[in-house]
N, C-alpha and C positions, 0 to 999 in steps of 0.2 A: 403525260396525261394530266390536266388540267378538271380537278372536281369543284363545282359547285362557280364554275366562272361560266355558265354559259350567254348570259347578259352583260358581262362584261368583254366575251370575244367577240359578240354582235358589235358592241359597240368599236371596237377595234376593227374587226373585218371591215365596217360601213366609211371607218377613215380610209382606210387603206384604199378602199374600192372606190373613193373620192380621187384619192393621189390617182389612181390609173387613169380615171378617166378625165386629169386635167384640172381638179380644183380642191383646193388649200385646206388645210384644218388643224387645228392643236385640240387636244384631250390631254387633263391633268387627271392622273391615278391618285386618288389623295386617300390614304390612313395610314395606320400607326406603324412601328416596325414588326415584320411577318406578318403581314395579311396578305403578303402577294406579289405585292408589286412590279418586285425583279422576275419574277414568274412569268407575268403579262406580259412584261417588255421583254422576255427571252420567244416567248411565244409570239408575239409581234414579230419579232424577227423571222423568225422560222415559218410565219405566215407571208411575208412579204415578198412573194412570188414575183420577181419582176420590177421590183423597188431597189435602190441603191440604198441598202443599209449603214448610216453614217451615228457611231455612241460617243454619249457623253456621260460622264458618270461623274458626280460630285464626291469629290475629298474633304473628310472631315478638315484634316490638318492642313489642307489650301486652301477653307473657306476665306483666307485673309488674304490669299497672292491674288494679285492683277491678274484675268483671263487666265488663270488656270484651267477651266474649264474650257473656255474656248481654243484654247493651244488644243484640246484633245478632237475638237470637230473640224479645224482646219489644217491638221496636219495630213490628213490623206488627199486633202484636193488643194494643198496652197501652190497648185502649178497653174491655177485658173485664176488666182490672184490679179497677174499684169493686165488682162481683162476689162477689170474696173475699173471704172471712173476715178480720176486720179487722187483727189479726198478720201475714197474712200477704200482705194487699194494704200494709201501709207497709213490710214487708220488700223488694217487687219496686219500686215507688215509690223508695226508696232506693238502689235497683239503674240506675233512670232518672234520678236527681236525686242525684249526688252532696254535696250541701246537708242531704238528710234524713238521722236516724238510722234502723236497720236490725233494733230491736230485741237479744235478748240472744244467739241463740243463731244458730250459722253453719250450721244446719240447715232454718232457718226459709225460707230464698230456694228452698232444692229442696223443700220441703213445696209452697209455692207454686206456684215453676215444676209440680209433677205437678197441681195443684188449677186452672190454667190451663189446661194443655193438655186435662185433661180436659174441662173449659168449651168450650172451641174443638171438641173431637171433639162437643162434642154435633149440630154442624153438617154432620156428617162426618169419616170419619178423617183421620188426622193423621199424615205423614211428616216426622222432623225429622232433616236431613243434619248433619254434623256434620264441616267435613272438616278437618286438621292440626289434630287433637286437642290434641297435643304440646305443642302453644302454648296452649292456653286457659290464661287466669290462673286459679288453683286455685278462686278461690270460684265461677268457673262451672263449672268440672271438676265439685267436688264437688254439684253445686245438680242437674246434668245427671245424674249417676250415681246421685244417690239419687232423683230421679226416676225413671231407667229400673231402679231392682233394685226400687221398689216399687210398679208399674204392674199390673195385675192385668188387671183387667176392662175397660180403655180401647181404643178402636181407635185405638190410638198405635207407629207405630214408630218407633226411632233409628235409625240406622246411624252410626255413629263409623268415621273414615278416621282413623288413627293409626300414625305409626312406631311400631320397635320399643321404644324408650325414648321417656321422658319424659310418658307418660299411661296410667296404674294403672288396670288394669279388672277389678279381682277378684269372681268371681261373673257375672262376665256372658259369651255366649259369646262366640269368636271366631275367623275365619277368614284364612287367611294367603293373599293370590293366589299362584295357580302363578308362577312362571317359566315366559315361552313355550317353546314346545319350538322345534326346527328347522322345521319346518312354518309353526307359524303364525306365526314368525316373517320366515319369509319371504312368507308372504301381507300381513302386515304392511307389509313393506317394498315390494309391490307394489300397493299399495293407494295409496302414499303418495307414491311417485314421486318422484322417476326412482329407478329401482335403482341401488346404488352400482358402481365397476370392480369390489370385489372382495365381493359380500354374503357369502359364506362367511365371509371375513375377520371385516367387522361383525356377523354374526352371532352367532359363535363370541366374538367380545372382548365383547358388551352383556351375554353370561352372562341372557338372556331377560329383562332388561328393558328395559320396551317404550321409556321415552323413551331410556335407553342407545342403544338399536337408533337410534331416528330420529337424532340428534343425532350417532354413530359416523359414520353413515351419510350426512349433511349434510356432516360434518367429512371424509370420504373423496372427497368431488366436489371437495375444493381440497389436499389433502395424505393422505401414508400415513398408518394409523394406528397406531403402536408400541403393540404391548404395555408392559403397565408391572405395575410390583407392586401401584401402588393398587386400594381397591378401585373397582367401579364406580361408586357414589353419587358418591362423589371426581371419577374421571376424568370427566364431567358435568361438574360446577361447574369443572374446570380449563378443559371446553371452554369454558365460558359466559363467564370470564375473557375466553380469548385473543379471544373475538369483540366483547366489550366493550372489548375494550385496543385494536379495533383503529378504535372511530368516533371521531368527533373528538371535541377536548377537551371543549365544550360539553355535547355528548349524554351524555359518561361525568357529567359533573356535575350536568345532571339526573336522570340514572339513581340517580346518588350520593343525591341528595337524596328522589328515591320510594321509597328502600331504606331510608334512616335514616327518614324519615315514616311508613312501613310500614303504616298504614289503607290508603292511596291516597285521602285525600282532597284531592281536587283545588283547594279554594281555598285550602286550608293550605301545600297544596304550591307554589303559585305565589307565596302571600307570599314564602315565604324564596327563593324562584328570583329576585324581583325585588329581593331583598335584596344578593344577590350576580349580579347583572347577568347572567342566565340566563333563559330563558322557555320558553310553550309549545312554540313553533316546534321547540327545540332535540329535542324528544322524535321529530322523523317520523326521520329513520335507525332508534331503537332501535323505530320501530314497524315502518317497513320490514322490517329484518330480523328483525320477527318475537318481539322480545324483550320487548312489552310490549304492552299496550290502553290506547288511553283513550278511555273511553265517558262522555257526560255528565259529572258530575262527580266520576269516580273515574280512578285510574290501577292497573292490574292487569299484575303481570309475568306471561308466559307459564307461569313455574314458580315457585315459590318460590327453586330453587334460584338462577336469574338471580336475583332480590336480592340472595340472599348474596351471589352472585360480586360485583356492583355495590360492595355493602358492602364486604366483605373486600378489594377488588381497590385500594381507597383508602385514600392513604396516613393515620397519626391524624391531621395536623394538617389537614388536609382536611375531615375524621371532625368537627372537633372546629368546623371556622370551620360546616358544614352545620348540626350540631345548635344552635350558637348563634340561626343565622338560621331555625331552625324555632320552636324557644322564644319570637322575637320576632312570629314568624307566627302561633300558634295562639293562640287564646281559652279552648282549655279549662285549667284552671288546672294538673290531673294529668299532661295532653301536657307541658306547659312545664316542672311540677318533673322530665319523663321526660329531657326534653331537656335541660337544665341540668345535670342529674347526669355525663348522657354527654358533655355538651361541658367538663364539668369537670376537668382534670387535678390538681389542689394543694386542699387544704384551704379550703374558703370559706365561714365560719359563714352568710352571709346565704344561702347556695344550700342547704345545709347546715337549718335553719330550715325555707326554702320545700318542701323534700322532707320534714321534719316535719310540716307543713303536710298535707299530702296525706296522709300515712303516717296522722294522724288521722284523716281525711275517709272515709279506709279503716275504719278501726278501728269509727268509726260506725256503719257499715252492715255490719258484721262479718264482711267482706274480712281475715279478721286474718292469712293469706298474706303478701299482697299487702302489707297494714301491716309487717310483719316484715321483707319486702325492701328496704323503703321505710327504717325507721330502720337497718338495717344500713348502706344509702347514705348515710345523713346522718350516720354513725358514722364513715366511710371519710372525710368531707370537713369530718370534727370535726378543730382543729389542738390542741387540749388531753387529755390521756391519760384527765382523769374525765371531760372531759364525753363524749370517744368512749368511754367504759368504759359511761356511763350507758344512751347511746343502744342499746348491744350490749346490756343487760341489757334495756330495754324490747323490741327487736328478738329475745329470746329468751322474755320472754313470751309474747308475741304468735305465736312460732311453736310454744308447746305449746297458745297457744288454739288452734291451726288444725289441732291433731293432729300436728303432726312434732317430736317429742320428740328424733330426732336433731340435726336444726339447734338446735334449743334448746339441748341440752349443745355442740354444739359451739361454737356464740353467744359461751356462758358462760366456755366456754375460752378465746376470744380476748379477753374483756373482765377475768378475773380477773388476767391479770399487771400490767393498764394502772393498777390502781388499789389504794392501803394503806388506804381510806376503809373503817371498820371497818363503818358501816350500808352503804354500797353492798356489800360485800363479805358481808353477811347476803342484801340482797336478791337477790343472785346466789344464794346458796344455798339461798334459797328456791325457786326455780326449777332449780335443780339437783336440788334432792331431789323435786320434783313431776315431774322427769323417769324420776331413781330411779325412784321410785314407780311410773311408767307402763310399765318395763320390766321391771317383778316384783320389785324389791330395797328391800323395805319400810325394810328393818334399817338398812340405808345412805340410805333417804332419813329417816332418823327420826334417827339420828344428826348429820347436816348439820344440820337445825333446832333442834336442841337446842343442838349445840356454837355455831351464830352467835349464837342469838337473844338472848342478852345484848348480842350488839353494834347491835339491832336499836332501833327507837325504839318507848317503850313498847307500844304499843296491837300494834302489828306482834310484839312481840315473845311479848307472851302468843300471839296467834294462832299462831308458830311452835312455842310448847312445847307450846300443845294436839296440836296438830297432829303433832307428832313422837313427845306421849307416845302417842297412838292407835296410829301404824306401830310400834312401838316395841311396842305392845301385840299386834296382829296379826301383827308378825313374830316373837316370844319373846324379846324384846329388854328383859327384867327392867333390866338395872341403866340403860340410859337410859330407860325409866320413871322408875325413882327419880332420876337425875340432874332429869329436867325437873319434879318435883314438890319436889325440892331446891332446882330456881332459882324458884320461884314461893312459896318459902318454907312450903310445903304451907298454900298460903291458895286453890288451886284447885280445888272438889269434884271438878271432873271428874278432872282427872290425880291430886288427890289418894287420889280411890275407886278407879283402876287402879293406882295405885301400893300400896294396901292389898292389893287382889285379887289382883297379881303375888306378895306375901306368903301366901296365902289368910286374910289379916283382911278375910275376908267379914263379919264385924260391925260394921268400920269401911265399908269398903271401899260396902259395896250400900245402905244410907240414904241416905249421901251421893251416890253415883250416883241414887235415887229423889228426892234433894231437888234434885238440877240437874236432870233432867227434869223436874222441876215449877216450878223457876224458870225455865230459861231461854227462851230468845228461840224465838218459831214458827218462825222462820226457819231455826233451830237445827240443822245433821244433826245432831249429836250426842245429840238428846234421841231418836230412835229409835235411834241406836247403843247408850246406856245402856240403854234400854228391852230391846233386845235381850237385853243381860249380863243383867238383871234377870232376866228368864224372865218378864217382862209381857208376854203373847199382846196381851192386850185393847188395851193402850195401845200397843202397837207396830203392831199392823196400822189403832189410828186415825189414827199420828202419819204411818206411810207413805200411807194413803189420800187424806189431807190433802197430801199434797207430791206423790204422784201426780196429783190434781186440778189442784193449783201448777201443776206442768211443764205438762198437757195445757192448761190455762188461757193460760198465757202463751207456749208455742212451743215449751217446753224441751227441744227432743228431746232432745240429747245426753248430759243432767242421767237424761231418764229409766231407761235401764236398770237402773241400781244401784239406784235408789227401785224400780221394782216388786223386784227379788231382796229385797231386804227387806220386800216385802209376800209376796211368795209363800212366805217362809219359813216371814211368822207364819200365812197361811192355811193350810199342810201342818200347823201342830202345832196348828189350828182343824179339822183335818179336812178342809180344804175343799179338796180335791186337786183337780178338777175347775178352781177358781179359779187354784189355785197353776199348773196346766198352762197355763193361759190367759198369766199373768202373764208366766211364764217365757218362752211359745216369742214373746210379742210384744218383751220384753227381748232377744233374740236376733236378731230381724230387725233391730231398731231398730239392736244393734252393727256387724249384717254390712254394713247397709245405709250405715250412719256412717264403716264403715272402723274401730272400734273393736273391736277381736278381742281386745285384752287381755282384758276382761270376761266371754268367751265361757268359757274354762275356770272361771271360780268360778261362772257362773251354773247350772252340770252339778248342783253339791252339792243343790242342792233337787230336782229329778227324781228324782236318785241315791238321795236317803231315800224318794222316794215307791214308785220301785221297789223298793227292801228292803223296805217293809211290803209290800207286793205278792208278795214272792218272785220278781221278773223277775229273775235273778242277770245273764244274760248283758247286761241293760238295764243294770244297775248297774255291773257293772263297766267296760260301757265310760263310760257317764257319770263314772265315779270317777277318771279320769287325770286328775288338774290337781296347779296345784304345791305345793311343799309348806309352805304356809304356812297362816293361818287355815283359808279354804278346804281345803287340801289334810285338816284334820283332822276338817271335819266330812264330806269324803267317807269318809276312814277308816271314820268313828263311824255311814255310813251301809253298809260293807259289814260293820261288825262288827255292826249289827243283823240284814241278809240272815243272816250265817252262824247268829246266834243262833235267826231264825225257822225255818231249814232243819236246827236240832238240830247244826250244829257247833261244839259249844260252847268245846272247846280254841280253834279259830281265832279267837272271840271276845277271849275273854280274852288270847290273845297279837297283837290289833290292838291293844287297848287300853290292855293293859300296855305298847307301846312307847311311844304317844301320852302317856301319865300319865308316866313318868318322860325325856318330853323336853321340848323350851324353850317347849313351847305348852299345857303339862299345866295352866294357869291360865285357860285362853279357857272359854268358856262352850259351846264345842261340844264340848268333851275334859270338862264336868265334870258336862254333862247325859246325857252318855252314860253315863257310870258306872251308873248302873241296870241297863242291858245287862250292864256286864262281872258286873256283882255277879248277878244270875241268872243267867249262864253257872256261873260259879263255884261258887254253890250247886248247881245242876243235876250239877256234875262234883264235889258232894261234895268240894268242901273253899273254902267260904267264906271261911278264910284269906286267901286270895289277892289277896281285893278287900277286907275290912275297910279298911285303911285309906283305901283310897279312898271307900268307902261315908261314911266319919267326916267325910270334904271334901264330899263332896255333901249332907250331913245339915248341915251346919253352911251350908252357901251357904243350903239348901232353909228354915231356918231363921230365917237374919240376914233374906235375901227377901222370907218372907212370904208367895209366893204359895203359895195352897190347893194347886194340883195340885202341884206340889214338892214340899210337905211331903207329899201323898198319897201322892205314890212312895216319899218317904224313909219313912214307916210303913208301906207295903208291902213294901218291903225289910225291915224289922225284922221285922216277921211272915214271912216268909221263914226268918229264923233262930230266931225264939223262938218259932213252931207256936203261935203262940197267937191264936184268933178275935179278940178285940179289937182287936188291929194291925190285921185286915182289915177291921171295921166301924170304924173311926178313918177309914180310909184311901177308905174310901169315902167315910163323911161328906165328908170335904175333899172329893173328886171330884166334888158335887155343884155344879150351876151350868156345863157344858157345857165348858169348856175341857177341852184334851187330849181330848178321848175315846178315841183310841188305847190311852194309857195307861190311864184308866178302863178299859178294856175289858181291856187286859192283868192291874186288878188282882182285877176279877170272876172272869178266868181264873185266878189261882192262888190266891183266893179257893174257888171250885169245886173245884179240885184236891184243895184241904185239907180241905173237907168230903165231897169223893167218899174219900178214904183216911180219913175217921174215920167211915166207913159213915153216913155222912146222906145220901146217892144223892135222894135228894127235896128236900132243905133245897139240897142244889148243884145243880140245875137251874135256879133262878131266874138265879143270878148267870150261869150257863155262856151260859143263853138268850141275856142279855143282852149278854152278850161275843158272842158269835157275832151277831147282830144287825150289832152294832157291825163287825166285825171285816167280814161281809161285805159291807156298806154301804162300805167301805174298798178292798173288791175285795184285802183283805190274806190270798192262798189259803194260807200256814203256818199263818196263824192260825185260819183255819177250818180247817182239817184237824185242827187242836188241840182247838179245840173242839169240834167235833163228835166226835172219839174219845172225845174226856172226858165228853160229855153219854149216846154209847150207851154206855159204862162205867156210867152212873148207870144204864140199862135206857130212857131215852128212847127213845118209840116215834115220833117227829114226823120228818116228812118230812128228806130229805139237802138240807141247805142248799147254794146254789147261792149264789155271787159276792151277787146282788141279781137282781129284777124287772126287765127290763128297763128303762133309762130312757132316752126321748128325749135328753134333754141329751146324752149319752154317743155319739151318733152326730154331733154336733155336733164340728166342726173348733174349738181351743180361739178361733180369730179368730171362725168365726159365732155363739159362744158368746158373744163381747165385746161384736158388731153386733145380736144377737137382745135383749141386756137392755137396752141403750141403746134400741135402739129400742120394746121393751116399756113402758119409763118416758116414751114420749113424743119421743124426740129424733127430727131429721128426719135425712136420709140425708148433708144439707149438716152439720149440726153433730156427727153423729158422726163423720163422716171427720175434722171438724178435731182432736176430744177423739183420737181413733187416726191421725193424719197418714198417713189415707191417703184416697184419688180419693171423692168421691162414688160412682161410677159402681163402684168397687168394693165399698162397702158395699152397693151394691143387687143387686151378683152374688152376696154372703155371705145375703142376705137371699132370693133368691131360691133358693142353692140348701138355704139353711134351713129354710124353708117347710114343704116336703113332708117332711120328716126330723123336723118337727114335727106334723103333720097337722095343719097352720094352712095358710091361703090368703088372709091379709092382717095388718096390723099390728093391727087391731082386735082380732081374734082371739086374735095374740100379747099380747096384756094380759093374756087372761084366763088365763095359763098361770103355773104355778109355776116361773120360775124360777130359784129359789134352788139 
């Protein structure tokens, strides 16, 4: 019987009663120790009428092992393993056999784990408890939680029981238990028996919680109980202490040893018991009173907290002869380098090694956490300054692969005084700046790589001046541009064509970026980075589509969000907005869902321009907050377009004019904008304003090469020199589908020019066609534009509307992603792998596509457009 939880079983009944009827849910129990928590989640269970109850339980003393946690949820169902898709059945494989590698990306075990449970729910639903979160080692943390934020259409519920620190659950909900009140607090205690002499007393000191209350109130049958200033949690474990300090020696020393062993597995545990002349027997006191279980072959303390006391209550040297004789106990190789480390006080290369050992075995299976803890330890029991320098630097990679970018620098911190080794002291700063990097400070992380990477060994070192001259590029960071195309002797196209561009010798500068994307390596970001600066639509949305198939091919969650922002960019300036939504809101889940929120503000800037051709202002401007770097300039260049659409053309021009005379007036989104400023400008009757910037963009649009570039830049001259020929130049280029936006803008002031030189019939064609265009775009400034300008001309045809309704457009952009896949044939298993998400939820996307398509099967959906 359960008092004073009745808000809190609602909320569990209302999960549960989700799972039954076929849809997902996680709930985090979050407070302190003894308010409940294991209560709930036993009562969950015991509620779960018709649920396949699958536990997981966090170990203090495994918070460091690789998928410790997850070995506990996939051991009752790893027959359903062969099942999976083939990535992501050797990434859980991996997770059971730490012998195997795990693949590349530390995403791939929770892809999994969600593509398993749904497998298992197909048998029925699925309840998976989860309780001392606190303690899961991170790659189960993280494996579990991106399961439960991408669960959709599974009858699968979590429940996570978790203090208040130590397990991150952002985006998922969660619920705090009450504190008992007075009431049921003392029904509680009469429940429980015998009441204490003074229950008001215990009452009042537990502060409602419930094991505080039993335990106060245990401790009141043999002595008063003083108020004290600790807190509650606290005064607990002091009780658990004094009634452990008080069995005999023997019992506290096997108690000692179930607490350093901390699984409770029982033959592990009696090796080292017989190591040090201790046995089963020694355990009936601490079971009598009540301090432990042993059932079969496990040993289970009543609370967590008795361990600690156990633990804590013993002296180190104690601490330290126990862990020895568990190391000599266990078989498993990662128990042993756990133990080893703990029973180690001084420097020991050879323990030191075997915790290497392990920290590898990790790394493998892309535990890179748990790797990172792991060479830290072996750093601490390194007796030499480089080689424990070395071990913190590997120990600090390892913790930006796992996403904690603060341990990383702080790693690097503690390893850069240990050592004068001028390449170790690059490779730190390699990892220092990819830290930079990840907390928004390009400038500083571009400068680091630049400045070591002469002391770097060759091959390492170009890779840091590329790589520093890029941040360096995207932060406005001209002169370490040039410094790192200085140290490469400008024999580097790439840094060499940024380092021209930083100049604007766009006629050095863009060949040479056009001749590295055509040398270099597939493998290459950089060849769709250049492609970008190019103003090559075609070959950047092939180079991203290609790397977006990569990641979805081989696992690559975490790789993918920045590859689709770079397809979605070049699909917006293709038109294809529709796609570009698609791209973008799956880049966004994929960050939230990763824990990766840096990305989240520059992925805004593509939306942001899609709603300024639209004229959604209020949509744009909140999309436009991000910071103020590359990113930050093409959200600029996207509200300087909204004001241009909406006729405020002063506000154009003074976005602009900031952007152009500050340190990023050279990126390719400050210099493709210039179009905007310069028809603001003429529109406000003094083209002044923007010439010279107009002479930078004609000269890029130029050196480039690409048609529409030059198309704009000859629409812009016809702009100022009123002369028809500019406008059919400028079309011609437009020919062959890229930009249509822009096409469409130059039809429109094409028309213009001929409705003011009284041709009202000769400017209807081009007007039609802008407006076409322009409402196909759903871009309503620009249809407003033109359509005034067309009944200017005396056009009698209908008031143009957005477009015809289109199916697709009722489409969520995910049922949009699961309708083409599965139009092209894929089944419901291979496109959740290509989208890392459930089966079970591509057939919920499909099912509630269907009817929004007027299709009622896949067959159907073939024969449908759509593009």
């Amino acid at each position: 019987m359960l008092y004073g939880r009745a808000g809190e079983q609602a909320a569990i009944e209302a999960l549960l009663a989700a799972a039954r009827a076929g849809r997902s849910g996680a709930l985090v129990l979050r407070g302190e120790a003894g308010i409940g928590k294991s209560a709930l989640l036993r009562w969950a269970a015991d509620a779960a009428a018709g649920l396949r109850v699958l536990w997981v339980t966090g170990i203090e003393a495994e918070a460091d092992l690789a998928f410790g946690g997850l070995v506990q949820l996939l051991w009752p169902i790893q027959d359903r393993l062969a099942a999976l898709p083939g990535p992501q059945a050797a990434a859980l494989r991996a997770v059971l056999d730490s012998d195997r590698t795990g693949g590349q990306d530390r995403f791939v075990s929770g892809l999994a784990v969600l593509t398993l449970l749904s497998d298992v729910a197909d048998d029925g639903p699925v309840l998976c408890l989860v309780d001392d979160a606190q303690w899961l080692d991170r790659a189960t943390a993280d494996a579990l939680l991106f399961a439960a934020r991408r669960m959709a259409a599974e009858p699968v519920a979590i429940l996570f029981g978790a203090r208040d620190t130590g397990f991150a659950a952002p985006d998922l909900p969660e619920l705090r238990p009450a504190r008992l009140d007075a009431a049921d607090a003392g029904r509680l205690l009469a429940e429980r028996g015998p009441v204490p002499p003074s229950p008001a007393q215990v009452i009042a000191e537990s502060a409602g919680n419930p094991l505080a209350l039993l335990e106060f109130a245990a401790a009141q049958q043999e002595h008063h109980i003083a108020a004290g200033p600790l807190p509650v949690a606290d005064r607990v474990l002091a009780g658990f202490r004094a009634q452990i300090s008080a069995l005999p020696e023997r019992t506290r020393l096997m108690m000692l040893i179930a607490a350093a062993e901390g699984r409770g597995h029982l033959p592990t545990l009696l090796g080292a018991a017989d190591v040090l002349g201790v046995g089963l027997a020694d355990l009936a006191q601490a079971e009598t009173a009540r301090l432990l279980d042993v059932t079969g072959t496990t040993v289970t303390f009543r609370h967590p907290l008795v361990g600690t006391a156990a633990y804590q209550g013993a002296v180190l040297a104690r601490r330290v002869v126990v862990h020895q004789a568990l190391a000599e106990s266990t078989s498993d190789a990662d128990c042993r380098a756990r133990h080893l480390a703990a029973a180690t006080t001084a420097p020991d290369e050879r323990i030191a090694a075997e915790i290497v050992r392990s920290a590898e075995r990790a790394r493998a299976r892309t535990a890179f956490a748990a790797a990172a803890g792991l060479y830290r330890q072996a750093a601490h029991l390194t007796a030499d300054d480089g080689g424990r320098a070395a071990r913190l630097a590997e120990a600090a990679s390892l913790a930006l692969a796992a996403g904690n970018g603060r341990q990383a620098a702080e790693l690097v911190g503690q390893a850069q005084p240990l050592t004068e080794d001028a390449k170790a002291r690059a490779g730190l700063a390699q990892v220092r700046a990819a830290v930079e990097f990840e907390f928004g400070d390009a400038r500083a992380a571009g400068r680091l790589l630049v400045a070591h990477a002469p002391s770097a060994e060759p091959a390492r070192a170009v890779e840091m001046l590329r790589t520093g001259a890029r941040y360096a590029w995207f932060s406005g960071d001209r002169e370490t541009v040039h410094d790192a195309d200085n140290a490469l002797d400008g024999d580097d196209p790439l840094v060499r064509g940024l380092a021209a561009l930083v100049d604007d010798d766009f006629a050095t500068g863009l060949p040479l970026l056009a001749d590295y994307v055509a040398r270099a390596a597939s493998s290459d970001p950089g060849r769709t980075y250049c492609a970008m600066i190019l103003g090559d639509d075609t070959t950047t949305r092939e180079l991203a589509s290609a790397e977006v198939a990569r990641c979805r091919r081989d696992g690559l969650i975490g790789v993918l969000p920045a590859v689709l922002q770079d397809l979605a960019g070049a699909q917006v300036s293709a038109g294809l907005h529709r796609d570009a939504a698609a791209s973008v809101a799956e880049a966004v889940r994929i960050s939230r869902d990763t824990g990766s929120h840096r990305l989240l503000s520059r992925l805004n800037a593509v939306p942001a321009r899609v709603a300024a051709i639209e004229g959604d202002e209020r949509r744009c401007r909140e999309l436009a907050e991000v910071p103020p770097d590359a990113g930050g300039v093409a959200s600029t260049a996207a509200l300087a377009l909204l004001d241009l659409g909406l006729g405020r053309y002063e506000s154009t021009v003074d976005r602009m004019d900031s952007v152009l005379r500050g340190p990023l007036r050279y990126t390719t989104a400050a210099i493709m904008a210039i179009p905007d400023l310069f028809e603001a400008a003429v529109r406000l009757g003094d083209p002044g304003r923007a010439e010279p910037a107009f002479h930078r963009f004609d000269a890029w649009a130029q050196a480039g090469g690409q048609p529409w570039a030059r198309a704009v830049a000859a629409r812009c001259r016809a702009m100022l020199e009123e002369g028809e020929a500019r406008y059919l130049h400028a079309l011609e280029l437009h020919t062959g589908g890229a930009r249509p936006f822009e096409r469409a803008r130059t039809e429109l002031l094409y028309g213009e020019w001929l409705r003011r030189a009284k041709r009202r019939s000769d400017a209807r064609v081009p007007l039609r066609s802008a407006l076409e265009v322009f409402a196909r775009l759903h871009a309503r400034p620009w249809v407003d534009r033109a359509r005034a300008e067309l009944d200017a001309t005396g056009d009698s045809g209908p008031a143009a509307e957005p477009t015809a309704d289109n199916p697709l457009d009722r489409l969520t952009p995910q049922e949009l992603q699961v309708v083409r896949l599965a139009a092209d044939g894929g089944t419901s298993r291979e496109i959740a792998a290509q989208l890392f998400l459930s089966p079970r939820t591509v057939e919920h996307h499909l099912y509630r596509a269907f009817p929004k398509l007027g299709v009622r099967s896949r067959r159907e959906l073939a024969r449908l457009d759509l593009g």
